[in-house]
C-alpha positions in Angstrom: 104.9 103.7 94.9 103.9 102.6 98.0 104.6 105.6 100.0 102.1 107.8 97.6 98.8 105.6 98.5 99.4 105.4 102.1 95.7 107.4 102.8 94.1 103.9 101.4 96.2 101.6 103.8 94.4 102.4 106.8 93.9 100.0 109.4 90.9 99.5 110.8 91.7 100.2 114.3 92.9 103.8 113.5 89.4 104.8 112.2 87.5 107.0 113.7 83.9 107.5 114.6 82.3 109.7 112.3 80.5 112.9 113.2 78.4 115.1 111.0 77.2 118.0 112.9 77.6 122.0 113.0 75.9 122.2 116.7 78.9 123.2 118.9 76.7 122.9 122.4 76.2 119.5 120.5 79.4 118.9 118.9 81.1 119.6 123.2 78.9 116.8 124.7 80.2 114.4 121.7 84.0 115.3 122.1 83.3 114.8 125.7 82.0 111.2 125.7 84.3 110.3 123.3 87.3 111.7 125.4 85.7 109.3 128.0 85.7 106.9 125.9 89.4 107.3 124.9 88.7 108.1 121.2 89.1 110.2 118.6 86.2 111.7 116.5 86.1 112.7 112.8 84.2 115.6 112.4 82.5 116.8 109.2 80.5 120.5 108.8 79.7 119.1 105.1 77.8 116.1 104.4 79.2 115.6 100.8 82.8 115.9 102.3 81.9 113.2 104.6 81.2 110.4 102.2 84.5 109.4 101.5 84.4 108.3 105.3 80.6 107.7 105.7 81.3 103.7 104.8 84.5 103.1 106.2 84.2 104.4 109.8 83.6 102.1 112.8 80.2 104.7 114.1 78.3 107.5 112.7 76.9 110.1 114.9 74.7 112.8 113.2 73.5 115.8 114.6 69.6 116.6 114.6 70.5 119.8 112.9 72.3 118.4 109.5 70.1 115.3 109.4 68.0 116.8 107.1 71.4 117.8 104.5 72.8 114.3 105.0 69.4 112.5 103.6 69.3 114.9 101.1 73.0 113.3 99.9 71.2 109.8 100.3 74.8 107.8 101.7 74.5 104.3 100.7 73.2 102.7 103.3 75.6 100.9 106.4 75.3 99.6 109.9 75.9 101.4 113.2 74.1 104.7 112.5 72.3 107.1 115.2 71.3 110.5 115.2 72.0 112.7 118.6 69.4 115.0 119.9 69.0 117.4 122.9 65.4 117.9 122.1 64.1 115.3 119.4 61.1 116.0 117.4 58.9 113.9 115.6 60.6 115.1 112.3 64.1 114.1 113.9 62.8 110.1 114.1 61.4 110.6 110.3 65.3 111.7 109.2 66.6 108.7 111.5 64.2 106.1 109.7 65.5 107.8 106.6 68.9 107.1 106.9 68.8 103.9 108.4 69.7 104.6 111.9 69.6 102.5 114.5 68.6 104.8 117.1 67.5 108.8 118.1 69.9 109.7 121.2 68.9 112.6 123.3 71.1 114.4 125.3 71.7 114.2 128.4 69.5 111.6 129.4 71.0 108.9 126.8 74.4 109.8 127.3 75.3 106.5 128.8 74.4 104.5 126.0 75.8 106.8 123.6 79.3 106.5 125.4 78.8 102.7 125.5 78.9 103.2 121.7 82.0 105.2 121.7 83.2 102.6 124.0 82.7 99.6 122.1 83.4 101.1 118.3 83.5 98.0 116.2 85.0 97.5 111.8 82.3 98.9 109.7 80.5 96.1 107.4 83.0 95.5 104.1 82.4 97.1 100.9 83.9 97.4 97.3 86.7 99.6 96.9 85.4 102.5 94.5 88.0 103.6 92.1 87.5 107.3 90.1 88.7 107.9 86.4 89.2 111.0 85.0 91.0 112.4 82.2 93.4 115.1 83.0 93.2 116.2 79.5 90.8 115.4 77.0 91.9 111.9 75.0 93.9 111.3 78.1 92.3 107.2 77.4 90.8 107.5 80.9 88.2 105.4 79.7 91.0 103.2 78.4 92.0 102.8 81.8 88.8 102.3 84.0 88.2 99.4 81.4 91.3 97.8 81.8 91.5 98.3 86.1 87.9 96.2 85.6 89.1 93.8 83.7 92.0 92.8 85.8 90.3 93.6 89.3 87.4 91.0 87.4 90.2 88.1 88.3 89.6 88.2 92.3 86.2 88.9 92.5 83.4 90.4 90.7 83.9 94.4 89.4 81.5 96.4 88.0 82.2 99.4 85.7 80.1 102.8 85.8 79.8 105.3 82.8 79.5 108.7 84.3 80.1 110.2 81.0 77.7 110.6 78.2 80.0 112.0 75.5 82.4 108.6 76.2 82.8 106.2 73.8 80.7 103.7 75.5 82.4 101.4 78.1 80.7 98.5 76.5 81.7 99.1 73.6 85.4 99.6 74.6 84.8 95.8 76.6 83.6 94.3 73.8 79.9 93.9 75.7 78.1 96.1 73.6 76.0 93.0 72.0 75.6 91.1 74.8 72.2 91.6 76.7 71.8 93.5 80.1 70.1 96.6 81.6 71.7 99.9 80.6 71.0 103.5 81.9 67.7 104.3 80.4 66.2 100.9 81.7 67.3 102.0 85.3 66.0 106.1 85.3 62.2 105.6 86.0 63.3 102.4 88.6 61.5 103.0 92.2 62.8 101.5 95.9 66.0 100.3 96.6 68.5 98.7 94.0 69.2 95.1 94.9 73.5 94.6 94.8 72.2 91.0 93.6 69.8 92.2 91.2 72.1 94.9 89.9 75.0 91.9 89.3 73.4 89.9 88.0 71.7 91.9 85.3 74.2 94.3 83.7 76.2 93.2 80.7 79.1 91.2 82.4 82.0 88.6 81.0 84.7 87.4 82.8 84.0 88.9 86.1 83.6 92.3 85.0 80.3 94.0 84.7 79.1 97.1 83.1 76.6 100.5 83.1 76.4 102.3 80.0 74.0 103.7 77.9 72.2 102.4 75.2 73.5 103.1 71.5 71.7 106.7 70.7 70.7 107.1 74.3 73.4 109.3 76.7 71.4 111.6 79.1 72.9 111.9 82.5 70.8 109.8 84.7 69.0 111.2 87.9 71.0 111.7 90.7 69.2 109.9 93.0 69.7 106.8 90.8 73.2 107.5 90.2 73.5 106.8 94.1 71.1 103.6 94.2 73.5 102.2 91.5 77.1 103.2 93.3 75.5 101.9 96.8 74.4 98.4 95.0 77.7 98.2 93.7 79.7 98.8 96.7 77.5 96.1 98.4 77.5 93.5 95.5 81.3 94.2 94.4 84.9 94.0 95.0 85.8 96.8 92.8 84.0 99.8 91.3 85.4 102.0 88.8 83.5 105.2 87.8 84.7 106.6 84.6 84.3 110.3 85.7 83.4 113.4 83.2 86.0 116.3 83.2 82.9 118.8 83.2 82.6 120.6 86.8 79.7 120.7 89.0 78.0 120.0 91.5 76.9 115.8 90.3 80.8 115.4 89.2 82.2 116.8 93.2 79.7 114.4 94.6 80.5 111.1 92.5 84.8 112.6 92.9 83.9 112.9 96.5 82.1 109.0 96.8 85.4 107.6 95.4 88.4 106.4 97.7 90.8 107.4 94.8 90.5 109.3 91.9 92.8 108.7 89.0 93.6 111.5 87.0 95.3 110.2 83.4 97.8 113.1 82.2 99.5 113.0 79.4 102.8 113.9 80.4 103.2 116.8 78.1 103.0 120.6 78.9 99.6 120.9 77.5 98.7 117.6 79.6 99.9 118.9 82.9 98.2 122.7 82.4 95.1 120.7 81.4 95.5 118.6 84.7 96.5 121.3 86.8 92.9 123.5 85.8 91.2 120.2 86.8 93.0 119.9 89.9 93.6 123.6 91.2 90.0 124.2 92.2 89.7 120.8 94.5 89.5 122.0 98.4 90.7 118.4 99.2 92.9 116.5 96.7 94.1 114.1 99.1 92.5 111.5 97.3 94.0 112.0 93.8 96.7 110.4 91.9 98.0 110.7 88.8 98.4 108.0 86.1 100.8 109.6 83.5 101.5 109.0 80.2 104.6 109.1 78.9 105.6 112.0 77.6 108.6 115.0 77.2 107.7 115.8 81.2 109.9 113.9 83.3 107.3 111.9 85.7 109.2 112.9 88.7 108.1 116.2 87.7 104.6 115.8 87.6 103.3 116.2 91.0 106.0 119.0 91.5 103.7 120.8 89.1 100.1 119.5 90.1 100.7 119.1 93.7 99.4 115.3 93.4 101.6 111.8 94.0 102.2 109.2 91.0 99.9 106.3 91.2 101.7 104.8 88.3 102.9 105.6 84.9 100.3 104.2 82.0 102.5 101.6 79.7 102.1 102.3 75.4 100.6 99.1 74.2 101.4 97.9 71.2 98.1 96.4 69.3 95.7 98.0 72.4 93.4 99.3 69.3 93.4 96.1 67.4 92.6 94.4 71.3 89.6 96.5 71.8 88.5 96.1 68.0 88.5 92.7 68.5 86.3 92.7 71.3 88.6 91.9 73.5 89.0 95.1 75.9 92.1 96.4 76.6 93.7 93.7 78.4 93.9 90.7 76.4 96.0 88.9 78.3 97.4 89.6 81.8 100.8 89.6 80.7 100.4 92.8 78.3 102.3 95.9 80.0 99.0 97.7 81.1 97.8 94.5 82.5 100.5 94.1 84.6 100.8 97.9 85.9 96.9 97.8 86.7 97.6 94.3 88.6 100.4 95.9 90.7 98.6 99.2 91.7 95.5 96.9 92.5 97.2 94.6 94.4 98.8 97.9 96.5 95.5 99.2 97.1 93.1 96.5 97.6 
């Protein structure tokens, strides 16, 4: 299934610098140094849209006039950020400190440096690969499945797992971590200043290399947003692998965590009640590029399935026999690396790593 997750195998000298700005007078004198420079620019009108490149290109550029929209988002935080100006105020250098950039360029006058920049686009620092679970119908075992991708992503370095959704069963629970000790939401929503990826490791329930953030027994209200994105930045920094296990609900919280992933797997029974279910979830995305589905086997055909949702195969979810009596036991999902589902997560891990 190569062919269906090419949009994750992108080389690193075919990104492109990353430009967030709805200025054309601005927007001109950046396509202009970069044609100079003899590269290509990403432009984004929408900050949200933008994260799924914000930590994977080589340069950000932001525009004076959505600086204040992209600190609003709060993008974890990276290397080789600067915010473009013609006319900088004193507010603009407040955004720029906000976001961590390096520099406030004005135009013209800093045009040379800012073309050096183009000139000399370098990889953007590594980060954990971030991994979206969602069921495409309710009791799809989405949570079933961002349990087992940490447990076998666990085996080549350390994974954390991330309960977006407080009507779940409880990801610790479901890992068999539900006694051991470790911070959980409610100790994290009234937390101040940056999240330490160490500090965040190190003190979450965790076993075997896999890590997790749940809530407390009795305790499930959706945590702040702006702690929500502390947490997902210190993962990406401290981790390998993140999964999210994502609510179906819409809104506006669920489009910004979807949007934050690099893929987003949608886990469809493959029944016609499973694929109407997915397709509702689907239909409404303006970008699905990101998506793949992760059937279950059902009377659908899986060549069939992304003839009716419009989204590629990731890969099919195996039937387990004694997957209950696994997780009962405290043992997660994957007891062993040789059970079917261990061994389909393994192979679309190792494709997309």
């Amino acid at each position: 299934m190569v062919g269906a997750l090419s949009p994750l195998s992108v080389r690193v000298e075919d990104m492109q610098p990353l430009v967030l700005t709805r200025d054309p007078s601005l927007l001109d004198d950046l396509a202009r140094l970069a044609a100079g420079a003899g590269v290509r620019l990403e432009v984004r009108g929408d900050p949200v849209a933008a994260l799924a490149s914000w930590s994977l290109a080589p340069l950000v550029v932001i525009g004076d006039d959505l600086a204040p929209d992209v600190a609003a988002v709060a993008p974890p935080p990276r290397a080789a950020v600067v915010v473009v100006s013609h006319a900088p105020a004193a507010e603009v250098f407040r955004l720029a400190l906000d976001l961590g950039a390096s520099s406030v360029v004005e135009l013209p006058a800093a045009e040379g440096h800012l073309a050096a920049l183009f000139a000399d686009v370098e990889e953007a620092p590594g980060r954990a690969l971030v991994v979206g679970v969602v069921g495409g119908a309710g009791g799809a075992g989405a949570s079933t499945l961002a349990c087992a991708l940490g447990q076998v992503g666990g085996r080549d370095g350390p994974t954390l797992v991330i309960d977006t959704d407080p009507v779940g069963p409880g990801l610790d629970r479901l890992l068999g971590l539900d006694e051991t000790a470790g911070v959980r939401w409610d100790d994290l929503a009234d937390s101040a200043g940056r999240l330490g990826s160490r500090s965040l490791r190190e003190a979450v329930p965790r076993r075997d290399g896999v890590g997790v953030l749940t809530w407390a027994a009795g305790e499930a209200t959706t945590p702040p947003v702006s702690t929500l994105r502390d947490v997902l930045a210190a993962g990406q920094r401290g981790h390998s692998l993140v999964v999210l296990d994502l609510a179906r609900q819409s809104g506006a919280l669920s489009a910004e965590l979807m949007a934050r992933c690099d893929l987003v797997l949608a886990v469809t029974p493959a029944t016609v009640s499973g694929v109407a279910s997915t397709l509702r979830l689907v239909k409404p995305l303006a970008d699905a590029s990101r998506w793949r589905l992760a059937p279950r086997r059902g009377a659908v055909p899986v060549r069939d399935l992304t003839a009716a949702t419009g989204v590629p195969v990731a890969f099919e979810v195996p039937d387990q026999r004694g997957l209950a009596e696994s997780v009962d036991l405290g043992l997660g999902p994957v007891r062993h690396r040789r059970t079917p589902l261990g061994r389909a997560v393994a192979d679309f891990l190792a494709e997309v790593a």
